[in-house]
C-alpha positions as CSV (number, residue, x, y, z in Angstrom):
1,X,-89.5,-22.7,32.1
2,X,-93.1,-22.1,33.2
3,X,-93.5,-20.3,36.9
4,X,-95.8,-19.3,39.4
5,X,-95.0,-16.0,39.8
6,X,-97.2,-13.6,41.9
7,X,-97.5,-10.5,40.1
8,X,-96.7,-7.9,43.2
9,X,-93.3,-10.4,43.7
10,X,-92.5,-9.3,39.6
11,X,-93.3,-5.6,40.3
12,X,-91.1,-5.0,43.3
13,X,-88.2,-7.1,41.6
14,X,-88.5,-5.5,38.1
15,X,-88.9,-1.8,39.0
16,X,-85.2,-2.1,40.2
17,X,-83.9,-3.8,36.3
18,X,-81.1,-0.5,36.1
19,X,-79.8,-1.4,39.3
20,X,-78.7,-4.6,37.3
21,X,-77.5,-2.8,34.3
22,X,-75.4,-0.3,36.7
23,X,-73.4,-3.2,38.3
24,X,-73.2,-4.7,34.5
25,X,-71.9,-1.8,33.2
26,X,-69.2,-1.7,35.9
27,X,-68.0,-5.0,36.0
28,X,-67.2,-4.4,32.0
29,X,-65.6,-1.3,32.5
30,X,-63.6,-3.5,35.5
31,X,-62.8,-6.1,32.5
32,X,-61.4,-3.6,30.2
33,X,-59.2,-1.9,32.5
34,X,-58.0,-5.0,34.1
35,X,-57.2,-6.4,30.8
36,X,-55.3,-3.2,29.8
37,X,-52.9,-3.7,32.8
38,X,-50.5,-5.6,31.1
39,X,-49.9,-3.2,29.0
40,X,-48.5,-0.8,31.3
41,X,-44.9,-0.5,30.5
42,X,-43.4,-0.4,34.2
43,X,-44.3,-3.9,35.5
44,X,-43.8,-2.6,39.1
45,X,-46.9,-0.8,38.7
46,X,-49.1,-3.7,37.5
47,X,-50.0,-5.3,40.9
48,X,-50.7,-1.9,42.6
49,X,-52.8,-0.7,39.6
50,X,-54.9,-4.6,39.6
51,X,-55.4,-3.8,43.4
52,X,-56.9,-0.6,43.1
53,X,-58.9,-1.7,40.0
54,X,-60.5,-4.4,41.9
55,X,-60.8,-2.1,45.4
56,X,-63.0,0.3,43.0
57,X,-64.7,-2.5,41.2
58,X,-65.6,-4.4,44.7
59,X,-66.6,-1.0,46.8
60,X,-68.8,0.4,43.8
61,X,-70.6,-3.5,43.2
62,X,-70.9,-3.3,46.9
63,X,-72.8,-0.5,47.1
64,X,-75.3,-0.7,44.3
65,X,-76.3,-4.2,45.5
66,X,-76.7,-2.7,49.1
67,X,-78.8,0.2,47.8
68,X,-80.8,-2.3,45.4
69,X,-82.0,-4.4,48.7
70,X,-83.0,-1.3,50.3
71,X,-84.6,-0.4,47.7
72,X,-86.2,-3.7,47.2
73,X,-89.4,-5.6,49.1
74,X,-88.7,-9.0,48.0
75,X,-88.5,-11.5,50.6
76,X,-84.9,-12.3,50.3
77,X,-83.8,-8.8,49.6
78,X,-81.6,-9.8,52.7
79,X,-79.4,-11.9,50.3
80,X,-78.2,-8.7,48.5
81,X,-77.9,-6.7,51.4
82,X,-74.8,-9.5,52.6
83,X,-73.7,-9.4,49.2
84,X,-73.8,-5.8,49.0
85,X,-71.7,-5.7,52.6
86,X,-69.1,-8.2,51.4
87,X,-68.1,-6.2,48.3
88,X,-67.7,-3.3,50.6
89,X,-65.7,-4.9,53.1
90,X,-63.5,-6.1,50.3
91,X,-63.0,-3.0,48.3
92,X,-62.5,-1.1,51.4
93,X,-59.8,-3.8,53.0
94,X,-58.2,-4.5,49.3
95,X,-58.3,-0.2,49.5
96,X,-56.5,0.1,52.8
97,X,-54.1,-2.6,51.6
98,X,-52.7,-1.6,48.6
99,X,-49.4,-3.5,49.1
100,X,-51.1,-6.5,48.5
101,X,-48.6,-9.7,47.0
102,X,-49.8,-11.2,44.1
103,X,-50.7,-14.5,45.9
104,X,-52.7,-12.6,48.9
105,X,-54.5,-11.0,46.1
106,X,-55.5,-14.0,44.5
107,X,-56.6,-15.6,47.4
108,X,-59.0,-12.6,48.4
109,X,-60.6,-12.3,45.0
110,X,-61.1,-15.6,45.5
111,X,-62.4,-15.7,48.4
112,X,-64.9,-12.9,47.5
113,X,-66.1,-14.4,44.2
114,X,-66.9,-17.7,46.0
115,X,-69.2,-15.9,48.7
116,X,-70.5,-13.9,46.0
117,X,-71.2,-17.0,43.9
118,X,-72.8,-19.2,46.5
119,X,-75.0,-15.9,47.5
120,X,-76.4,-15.6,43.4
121,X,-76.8,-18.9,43.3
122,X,-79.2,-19.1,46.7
123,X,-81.1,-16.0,45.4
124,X,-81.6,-17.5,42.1
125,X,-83.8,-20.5,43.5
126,X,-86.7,-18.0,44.1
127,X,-89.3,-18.3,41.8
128,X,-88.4,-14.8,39.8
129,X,-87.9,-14.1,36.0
130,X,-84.4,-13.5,35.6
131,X,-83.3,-16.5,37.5
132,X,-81.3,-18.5,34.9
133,X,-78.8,-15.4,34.3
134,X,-78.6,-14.8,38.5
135,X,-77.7,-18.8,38.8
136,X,-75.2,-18.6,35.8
137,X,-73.3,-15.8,37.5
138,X,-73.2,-17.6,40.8
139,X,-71.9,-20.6,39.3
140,X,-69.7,-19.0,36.9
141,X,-68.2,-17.0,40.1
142,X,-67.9,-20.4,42.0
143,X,-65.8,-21.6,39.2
144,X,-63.6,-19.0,38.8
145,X,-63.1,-19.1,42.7
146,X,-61.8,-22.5,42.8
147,X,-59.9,-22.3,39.8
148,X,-58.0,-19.9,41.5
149,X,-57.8,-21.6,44.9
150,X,-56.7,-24.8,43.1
151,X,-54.1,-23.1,41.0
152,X,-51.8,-20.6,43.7
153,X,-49.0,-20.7,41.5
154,X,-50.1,-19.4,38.5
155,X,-48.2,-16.1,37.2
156,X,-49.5,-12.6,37.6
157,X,-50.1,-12.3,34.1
158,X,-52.4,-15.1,33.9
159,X,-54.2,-14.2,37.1
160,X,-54.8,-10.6,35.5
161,X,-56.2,-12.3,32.3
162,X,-58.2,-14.9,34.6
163,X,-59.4,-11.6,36.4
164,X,-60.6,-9.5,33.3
165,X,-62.3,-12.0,31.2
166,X,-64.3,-13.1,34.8
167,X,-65.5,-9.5,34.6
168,X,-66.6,-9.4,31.2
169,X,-68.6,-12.8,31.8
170,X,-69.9,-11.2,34.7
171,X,-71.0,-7.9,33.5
172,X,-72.3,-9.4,30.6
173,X,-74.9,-11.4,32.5
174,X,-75.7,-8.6,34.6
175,X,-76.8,-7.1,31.5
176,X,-78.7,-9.6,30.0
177,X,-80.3,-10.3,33.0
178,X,-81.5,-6.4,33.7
179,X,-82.7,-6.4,30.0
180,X,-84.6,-9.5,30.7
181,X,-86.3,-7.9,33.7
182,X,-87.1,-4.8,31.8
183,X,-88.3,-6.4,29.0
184,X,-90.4,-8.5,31.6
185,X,-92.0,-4.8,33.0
186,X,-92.7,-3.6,29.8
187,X,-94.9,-6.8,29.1
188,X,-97.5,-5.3,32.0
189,X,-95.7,-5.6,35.2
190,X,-95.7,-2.1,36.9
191,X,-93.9,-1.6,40.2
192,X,-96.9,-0.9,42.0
193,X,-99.6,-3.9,42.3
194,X,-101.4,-3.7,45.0
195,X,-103.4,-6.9,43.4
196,X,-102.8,-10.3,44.6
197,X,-103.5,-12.5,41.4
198,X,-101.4,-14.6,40.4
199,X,-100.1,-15.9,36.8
200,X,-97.9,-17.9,34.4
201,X,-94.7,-16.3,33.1
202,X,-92.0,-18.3,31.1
């Protein structure tokens, strides 16, 4: 798809493209452990240790999107400065509540990934490279949230596999999409334009 894309608007968003890979790289490690939880043999110590998984996974996602809109001049930086503060309101909350019942928990990681969802999805319809893997993780997140919403009574087992293999799918995307944007800044788009020209990039 063929964009308008002012080439100061690529700059500021590129320079940031390890920001993207950070967050990528923790949502898979997120997937792996979570996935490894069944495995634990004591079963009393699966919920606590899903908890603190995702009050790591949450705080630390929470952070380095609140960092990359500081560090960012884009327009709607603003959008990952709320995401940023609502992963670190829910690590910090799912943190100071580690007794968390399987259901509460389900319905907070819901809750999350459906703000989180709806806040990708708005940020993707700015005309910026990248775009498609942004609106796929929103939507993808949206998903997820309502599958969870729509099915309470699912067991913990499946809602740690549900939980893992959301992870994955994220951090995967994360990835793709920082190796797009670096890719993109390796084409001729430094971080500092101070130019106003404009041009077309697919």
């Amino acid at each position: 798809m063929l964009l308008h894309i002012p080439l100061p608007m690529i700059g500021r968003f590129t320079r940031n493209w390890w920001v993207y890979l950070l967050r990528g790289i923790i949502a898979l490690l997120f997937g792996i452990l979570v996935l490894c939880v069944p495995a634990l043999r004591l079963p009393s110590l699966r919920l606590p240790a899903l908890v603190l998984l995702f009050g790591i996974y949450a705080l630390g996602d929470g952070i380095c999107s609140a960092l990359n809109a500081g560090w960012s001049h884009l327009e709607n930086r603003w959008l990952l400065l709320l995401e940023g503060l609502i992963g670190i309101c829910a690590g910090f909350f799912t943190l100071r509540a580690p007794r968390l019942t399987a259901v509460a928990l389900m319905f907070f990681i819901a809750i999350w990934a459906l703000a989180i969802g709806v806040l990708r999805i708005v940020a993707a319809i700015r005309p910026i490279s990248g775009e498609v893997w942004m609106a796929l993780s929103g939507i993808a997140s949206v998903v997820f949230a309502f599958l969870l919403l729509l099915r309470p009574a699912v067991g913990a087992l499946a809602i740690v596999w549900a939980i893992g293999w959301y992870a994955l799918l994220m951090g995967g995307m994360l990835v793709m999409l920082s190796l797009e944007l670096r890719g993109l800044r390796r084409q001729g788009y430094p971080a500092r334009l101070t130019q106003p020209p404009t041009r077309w990039a697919a």
